[in-house]
C-alpha positions in Angstrom: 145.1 296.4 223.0 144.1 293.3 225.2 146.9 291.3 224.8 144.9 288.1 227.2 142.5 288.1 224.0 145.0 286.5 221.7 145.7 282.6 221.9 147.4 282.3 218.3 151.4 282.3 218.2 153.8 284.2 216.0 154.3 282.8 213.0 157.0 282.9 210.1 160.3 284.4 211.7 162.3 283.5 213.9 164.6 285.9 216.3 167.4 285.7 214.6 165.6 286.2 211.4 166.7 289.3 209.4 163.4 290.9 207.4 164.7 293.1 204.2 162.6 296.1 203.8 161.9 297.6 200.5 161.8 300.9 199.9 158.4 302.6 200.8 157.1 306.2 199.7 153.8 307.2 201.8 152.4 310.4 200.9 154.1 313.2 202.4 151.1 313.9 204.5 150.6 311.0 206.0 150.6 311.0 210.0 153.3 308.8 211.6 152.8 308.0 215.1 152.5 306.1 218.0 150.1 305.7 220.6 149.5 305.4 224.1 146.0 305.4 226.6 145.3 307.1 229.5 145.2 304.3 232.5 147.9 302.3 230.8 150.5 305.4 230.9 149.3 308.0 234.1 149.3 306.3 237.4 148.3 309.1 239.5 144.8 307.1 240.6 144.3 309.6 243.6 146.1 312.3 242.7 144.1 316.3 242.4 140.9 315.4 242.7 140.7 312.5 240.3 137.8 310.2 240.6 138.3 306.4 240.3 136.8 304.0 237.5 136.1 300.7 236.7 139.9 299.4 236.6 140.5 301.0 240.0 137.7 299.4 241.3 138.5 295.7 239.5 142.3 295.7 240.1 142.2 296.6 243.6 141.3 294.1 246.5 138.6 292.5 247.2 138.8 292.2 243.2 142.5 291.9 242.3 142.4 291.1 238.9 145.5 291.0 237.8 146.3 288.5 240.4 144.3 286.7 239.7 144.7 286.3 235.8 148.4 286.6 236.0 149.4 285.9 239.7 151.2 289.4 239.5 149.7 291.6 242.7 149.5 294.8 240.4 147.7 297.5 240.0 147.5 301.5 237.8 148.3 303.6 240.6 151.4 304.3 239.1 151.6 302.5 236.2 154.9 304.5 234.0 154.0 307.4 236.4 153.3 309.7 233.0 150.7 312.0 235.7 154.1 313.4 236.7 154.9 315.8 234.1 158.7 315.9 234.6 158.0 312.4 233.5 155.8 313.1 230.8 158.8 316.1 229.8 160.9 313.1 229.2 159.2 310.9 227.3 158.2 313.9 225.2 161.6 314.2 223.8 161.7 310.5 223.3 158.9 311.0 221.4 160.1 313.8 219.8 163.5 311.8 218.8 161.4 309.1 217.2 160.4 311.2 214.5 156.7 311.2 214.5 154.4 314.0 213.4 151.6 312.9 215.7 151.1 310.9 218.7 147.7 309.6 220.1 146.6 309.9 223.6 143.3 309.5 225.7 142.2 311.6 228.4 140.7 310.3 231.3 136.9 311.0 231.8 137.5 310.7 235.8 140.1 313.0 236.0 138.6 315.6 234.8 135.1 314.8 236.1 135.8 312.9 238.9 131.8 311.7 239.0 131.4 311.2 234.8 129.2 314.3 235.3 128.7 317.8 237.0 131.5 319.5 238.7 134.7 320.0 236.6 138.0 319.2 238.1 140.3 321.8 236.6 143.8 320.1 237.8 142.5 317.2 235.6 141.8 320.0 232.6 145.3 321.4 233.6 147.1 318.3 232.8 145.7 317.6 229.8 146.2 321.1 228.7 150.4 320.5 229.6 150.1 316.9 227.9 148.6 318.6 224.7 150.5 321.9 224.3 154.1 319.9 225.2 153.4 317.5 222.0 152.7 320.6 220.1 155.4 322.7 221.1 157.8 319.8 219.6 155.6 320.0 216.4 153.9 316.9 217.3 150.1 316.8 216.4 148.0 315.1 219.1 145.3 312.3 218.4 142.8 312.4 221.2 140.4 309.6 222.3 137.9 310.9 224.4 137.2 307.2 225.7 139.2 304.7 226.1 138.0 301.9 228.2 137.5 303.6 231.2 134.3 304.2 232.5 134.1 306.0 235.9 132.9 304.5 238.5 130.1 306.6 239.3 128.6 306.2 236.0 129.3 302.5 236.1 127.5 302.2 239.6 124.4 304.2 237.5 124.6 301.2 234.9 127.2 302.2 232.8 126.5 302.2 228.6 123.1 300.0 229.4 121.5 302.9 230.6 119.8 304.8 227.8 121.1 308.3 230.2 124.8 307.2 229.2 123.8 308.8 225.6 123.5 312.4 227.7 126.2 311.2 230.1 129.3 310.8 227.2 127.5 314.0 224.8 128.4 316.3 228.1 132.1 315.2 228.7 133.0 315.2 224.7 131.4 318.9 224.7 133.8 319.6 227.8 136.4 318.4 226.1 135.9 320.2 222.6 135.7 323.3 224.6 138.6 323.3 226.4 140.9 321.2 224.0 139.1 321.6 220.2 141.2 324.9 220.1 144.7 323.1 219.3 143.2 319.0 218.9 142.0 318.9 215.5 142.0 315.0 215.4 139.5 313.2 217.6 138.2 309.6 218.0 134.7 308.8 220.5 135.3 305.5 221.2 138.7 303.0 221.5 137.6 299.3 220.6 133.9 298.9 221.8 133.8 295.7 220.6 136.5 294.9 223.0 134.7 296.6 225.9 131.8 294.4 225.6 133.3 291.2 224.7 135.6 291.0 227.0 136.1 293.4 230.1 132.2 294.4 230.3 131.6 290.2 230.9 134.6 289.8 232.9 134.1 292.2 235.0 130.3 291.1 235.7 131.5 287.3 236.2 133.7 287.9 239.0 130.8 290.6 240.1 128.6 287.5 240.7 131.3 285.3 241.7 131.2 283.1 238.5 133.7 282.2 236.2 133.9 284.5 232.6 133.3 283.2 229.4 135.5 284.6 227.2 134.7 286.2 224.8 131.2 286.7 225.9 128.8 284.4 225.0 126.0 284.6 222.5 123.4 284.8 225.1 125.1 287.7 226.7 125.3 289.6 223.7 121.7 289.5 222.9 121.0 290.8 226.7 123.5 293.0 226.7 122.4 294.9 223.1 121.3 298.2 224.7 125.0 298.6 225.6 126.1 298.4 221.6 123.0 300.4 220.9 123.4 303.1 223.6 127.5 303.4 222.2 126.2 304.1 218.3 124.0 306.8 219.9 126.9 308.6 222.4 129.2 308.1 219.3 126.6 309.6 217.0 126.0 312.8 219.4 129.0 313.4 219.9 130.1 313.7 216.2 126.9 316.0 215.6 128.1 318.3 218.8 131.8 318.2 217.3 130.8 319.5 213.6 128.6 322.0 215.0 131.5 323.9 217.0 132.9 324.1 213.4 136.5 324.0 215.1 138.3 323.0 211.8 139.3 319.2 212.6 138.1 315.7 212.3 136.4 313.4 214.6 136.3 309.5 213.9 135.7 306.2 216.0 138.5 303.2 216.3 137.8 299.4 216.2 140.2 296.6 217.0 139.8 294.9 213.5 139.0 291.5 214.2 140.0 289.2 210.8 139.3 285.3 212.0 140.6 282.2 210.8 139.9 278.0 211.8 143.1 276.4 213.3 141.8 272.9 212.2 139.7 271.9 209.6 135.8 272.8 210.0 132.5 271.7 209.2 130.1 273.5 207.5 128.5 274.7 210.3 131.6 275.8 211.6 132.8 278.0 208.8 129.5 279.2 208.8 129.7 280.0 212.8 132.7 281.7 211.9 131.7 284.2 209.3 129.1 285.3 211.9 131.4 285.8 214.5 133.8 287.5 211.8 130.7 290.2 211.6 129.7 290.0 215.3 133.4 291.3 215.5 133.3 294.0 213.0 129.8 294.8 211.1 127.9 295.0 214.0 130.2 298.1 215.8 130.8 299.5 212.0 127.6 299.2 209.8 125.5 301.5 211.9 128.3 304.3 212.4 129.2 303.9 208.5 126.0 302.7 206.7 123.3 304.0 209.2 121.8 300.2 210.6 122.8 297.1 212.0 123.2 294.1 209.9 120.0 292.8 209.7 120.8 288.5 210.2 122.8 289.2 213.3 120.6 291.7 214.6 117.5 289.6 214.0 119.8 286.4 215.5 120.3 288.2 218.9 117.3 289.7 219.2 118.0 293.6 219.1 114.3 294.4 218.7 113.7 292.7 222.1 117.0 293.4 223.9 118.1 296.8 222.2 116.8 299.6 223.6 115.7 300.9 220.1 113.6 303.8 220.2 111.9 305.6 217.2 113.8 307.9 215.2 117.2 305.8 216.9 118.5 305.2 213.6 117.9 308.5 211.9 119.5 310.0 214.5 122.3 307.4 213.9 122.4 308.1 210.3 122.7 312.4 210.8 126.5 312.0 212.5 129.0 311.9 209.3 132.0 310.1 210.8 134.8 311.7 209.2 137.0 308.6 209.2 137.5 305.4 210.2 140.3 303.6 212.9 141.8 300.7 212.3 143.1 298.9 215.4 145.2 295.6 214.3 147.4 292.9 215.6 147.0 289.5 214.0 144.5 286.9 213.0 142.4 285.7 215.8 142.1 281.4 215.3 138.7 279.8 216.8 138.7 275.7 216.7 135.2 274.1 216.8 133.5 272.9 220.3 130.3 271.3 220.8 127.8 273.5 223.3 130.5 276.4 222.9 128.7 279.5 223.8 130.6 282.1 220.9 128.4 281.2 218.1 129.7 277.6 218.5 133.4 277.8 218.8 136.1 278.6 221.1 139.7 280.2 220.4 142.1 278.8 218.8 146.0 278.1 219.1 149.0 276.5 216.9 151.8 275.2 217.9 154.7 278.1 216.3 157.2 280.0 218.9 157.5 282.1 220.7 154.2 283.1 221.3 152.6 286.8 220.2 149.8 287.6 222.8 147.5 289.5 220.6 147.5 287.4 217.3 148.6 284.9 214.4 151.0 287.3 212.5 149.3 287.7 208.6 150.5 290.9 207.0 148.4 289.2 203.9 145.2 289.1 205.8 145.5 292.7 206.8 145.9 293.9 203.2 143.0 291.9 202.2 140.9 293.0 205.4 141.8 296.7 204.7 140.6 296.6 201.0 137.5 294.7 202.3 137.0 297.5 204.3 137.4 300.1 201.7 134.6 297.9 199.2 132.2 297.8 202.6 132.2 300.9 203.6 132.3 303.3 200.2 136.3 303.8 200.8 136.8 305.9 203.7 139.8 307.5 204.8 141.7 305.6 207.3 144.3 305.6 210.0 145.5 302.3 211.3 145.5 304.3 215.2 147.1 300.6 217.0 149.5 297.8 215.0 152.0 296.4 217.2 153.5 293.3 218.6 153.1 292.0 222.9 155.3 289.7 224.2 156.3 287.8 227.8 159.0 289.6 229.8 161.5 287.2 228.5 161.1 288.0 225.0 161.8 291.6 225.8 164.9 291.4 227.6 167.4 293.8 228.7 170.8 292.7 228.0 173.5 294.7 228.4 171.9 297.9 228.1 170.0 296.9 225.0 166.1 294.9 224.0 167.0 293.6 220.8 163.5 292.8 220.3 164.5 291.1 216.7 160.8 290.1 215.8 158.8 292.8 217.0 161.3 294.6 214.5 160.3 292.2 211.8 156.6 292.4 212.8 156.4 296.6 212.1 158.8 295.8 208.6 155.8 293.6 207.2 152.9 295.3 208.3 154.1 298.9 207.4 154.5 297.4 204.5 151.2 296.0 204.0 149.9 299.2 204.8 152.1 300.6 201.7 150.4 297.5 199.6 146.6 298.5 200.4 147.3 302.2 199.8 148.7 301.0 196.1 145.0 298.9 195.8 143.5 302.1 196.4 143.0 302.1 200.1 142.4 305.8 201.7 144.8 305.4 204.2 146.2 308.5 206.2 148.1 307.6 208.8 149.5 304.6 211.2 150.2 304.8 214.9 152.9 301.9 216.4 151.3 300.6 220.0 152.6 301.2 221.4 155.1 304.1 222.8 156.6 302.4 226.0 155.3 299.4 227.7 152.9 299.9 230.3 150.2 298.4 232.4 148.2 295.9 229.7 144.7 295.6 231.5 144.3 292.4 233.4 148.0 291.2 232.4 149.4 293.9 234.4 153.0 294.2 233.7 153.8 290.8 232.4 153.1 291.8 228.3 155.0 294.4 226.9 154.1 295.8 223.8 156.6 299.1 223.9 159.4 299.9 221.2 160.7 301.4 224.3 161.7 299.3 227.4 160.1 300.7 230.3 161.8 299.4 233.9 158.5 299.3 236.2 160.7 299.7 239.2 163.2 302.9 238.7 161.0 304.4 235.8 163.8 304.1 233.5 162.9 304.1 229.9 165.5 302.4 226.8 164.7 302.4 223.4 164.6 299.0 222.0 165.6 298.0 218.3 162.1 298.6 217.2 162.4 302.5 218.2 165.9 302.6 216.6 164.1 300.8 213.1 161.2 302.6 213.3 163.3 306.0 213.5 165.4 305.3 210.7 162.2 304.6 208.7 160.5 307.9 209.7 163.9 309.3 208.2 163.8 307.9 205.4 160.0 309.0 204.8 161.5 312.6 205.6 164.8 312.0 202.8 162.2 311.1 200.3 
């Protein structure tokens, strides 16, 4: 998760605050996890022939992105140094101790083709291979996403997802992957959050580019130009899922979204609730309807002018509709708030804030909103099965605190209570849910906030490496227990 996204504050507890939890049965198949990503864990930027991407290029100098969003000179060459496996050995048994049955994971397209195509670099394959078959010796099943932000930089110096060849580019290194990993990974996902990518990073990172200052989100007009990009995604992601199924390899292979449920912090006009129910689908439909219902929808397409912008080929959308998507991933965090503003290039408004405390970076906490979102979900899209692959809470340093020994981090506690919860609640309204993945494992490098967010149940110390399991690990544990007691 983006944690810069969010400008909405935690509402409803306070840290002192204790949250009862009633007592949940999940069926006894579901996947508990939690989750992690590939340039927010490794470090290792240079190491064995890796190739750099996009965030190498944009957090380094001339760029420096984090300092200049947070002030924080940072970068992922390091990062929680998971590249060095008696590191990763280590947090495997934390893991492990946790209690899960399955933790999610990325792999690096760089790494293990240092140019996003042609030669292979079999250190990078190596590593991946220890990463997967250390979570399974501990009975831990892995959840791969094969792309997770992280374009490499050769392909992103070819044009990155706006050109069409990106289709070809993304089918080559999911094949390399199902061929060396499909053996023992029988849970895939294509794509992490490409709403997210686009929205956000893909803008930013062309502002600064061109020495101009980023709207964010993107704005309305950038969306319509950029449409090939969305379009050119739905195809990779539908290639992919046709080269998975015909390997017949015995697993599933999904897509993930960062579910985006919106909200006015003030009262609104009726253009401005209006604004919002299309940025509501700008959000979601537009990245789900063509992966789960074969086409865009047709108001927003027509409205940003796909036709002219979209790279749409003939037989684009049959080829669309032939991938079956064997389930759907849920990425949430909290209600995003949008206020009204006059000339405001998102559809009309801009994000929102209130005024509770202390703040969460990624969202206005509603554990009622995500219940209604998910069974929204299930009457949208003809009740798929589910897993919620990211729900978490990201705070400031100072809200994660270690004090003697110990991150009593009280209301990220509270936040996993409520939504676990919730999760229990749309399951009981008929919600094909099948799984739920805390982000995240340990705190780690969170984009362009660098190392000032921290959205771990386990306290990571940037500087010795040290890792301390905060309350939240110690909750979520017991609860795993109790799942198993059942």
């Amino acid at each position: 998760m983006i944690s810069f996204l969010a400008t909405a504050l935690l509402s409803g507890c306070t840290p002192t605050q204790k949250t009862s939890q009633d007592k949940l049965d999940f069926p006894k198949d579901f996947k508990w996890g939690s989750a992690s990503a590939a340039y927010q864990v490794e470090g290792g930027t240079k190491a064995d022939g890796r190739g750099p991407n996009e965030w190498d290029k944009y957090l380094n100098p001339p760029y420096s992105l984090i300092k200049l969003v947070t002030g924080e000179d940072a970068n992922g060459d390091v990062s929680i140094n998971e590249y060095d496996r008696a590191q990763f050995s280590k947090d495997v048994k934390l893991i492990k101790e946790l209690g899960v049955n399955s933790y999610r994971i990325s792999i690096s397209w760089s790494r293990i083709l240092p140019e996003g195509e042609g030669k292979i670099n079999e250190a990078g394959i190596d590593y991946y291979n220890f990463v997967i078959n250390s979570l399974l010796k501990e009975g831990i099943q892995p959840l791969v996403t094969l792309y997770h932000l992280d374009m490499p930089l050769a392909l992103a110096n070819k044009g990155g997802w706006m050109n069409r060849e990106s289709v070809k580019w993304f089918t080559d290194y999911a094949n390399l992957c199902f061929d060396r990993f499909g053996d023992r990974v029988k849970t895939f996902l294509t794509f992490n959050e490409p709403s997210i990518e686009l929205l956000f990073m893909q803008s930013f990172f062309e502002a600064v580019n061109n020495h101009k200052a980023p709207e964010i989100p993107a704005s309305e007009e950038y969306i319509s130009k950029h449409f090939s990009y969305i379009h050119h995604l739905m195809l990779a992601h539908a290639s992919a899922v046709n080269a998975y199924h015909k390997r017949n390899l015995g697993g599933q292979i999904g897509i993930t979204y960062n579910f985006m449920l919106c909200e006015m912090d003030t009262t609104a006009s009726e253009n401005g609730n209006k604004s919002l129910d299309v940025i509501s689908r700008v959000w979601n439909n537009l990245f789900m309807d063509p992966v789960f219902k074969g086409y865009y929808p047709k108001d927003i397409f027509d409205r940003l002018n796909a036709a002219q912008y979209g790279d749409i080929q003939p037989g684009d959308f049959d080829f669309i509709k032939s991938a079956k998507t064997d389930f759907l991933g849920i990425n949430y965090y909290g209600v995003n708030m949008y206020h009204e503003k006059k000339g405001a290039g998102f559809f009309g408004l801009v994000n929102g804030r209130n005024s509770d405390n202390p703040p969460m970076f990624n969202g206005f906490v509603n554990p009622d909103a995500f219940v209604t979102g998910l069974v929204s979900l299930k009457e949208q899209y003809n009740n798929p099965d589910i897993l919620i692959t990211e729900n978490g809470a990201g705070y400031g340093i100072k809200d994660d605190t270690l004090i003697n020994g110990r991150v009593h981090d009280t209301l990220r506690t509270s936040y996993l209570q409520r939504h676990i919860k919730a999760v229990h609640q749309a399951i009981d309204k008929g919600v094909k849910i099948k799984g739920y993945y805390v982000w995240c494992m340990f705190d780690n490098l969170e984009w362009m906030m660098g190392y000032t967010r921290r959205f771990g149940i386990t306290y990571v110390n940037f500087q010795t490496q040290e890792r301390i399991p905060k309350e939240s690990y110690y909750w979520y544990q017991a609860f795993l227990k109790s799942q198993k007691n059942n």
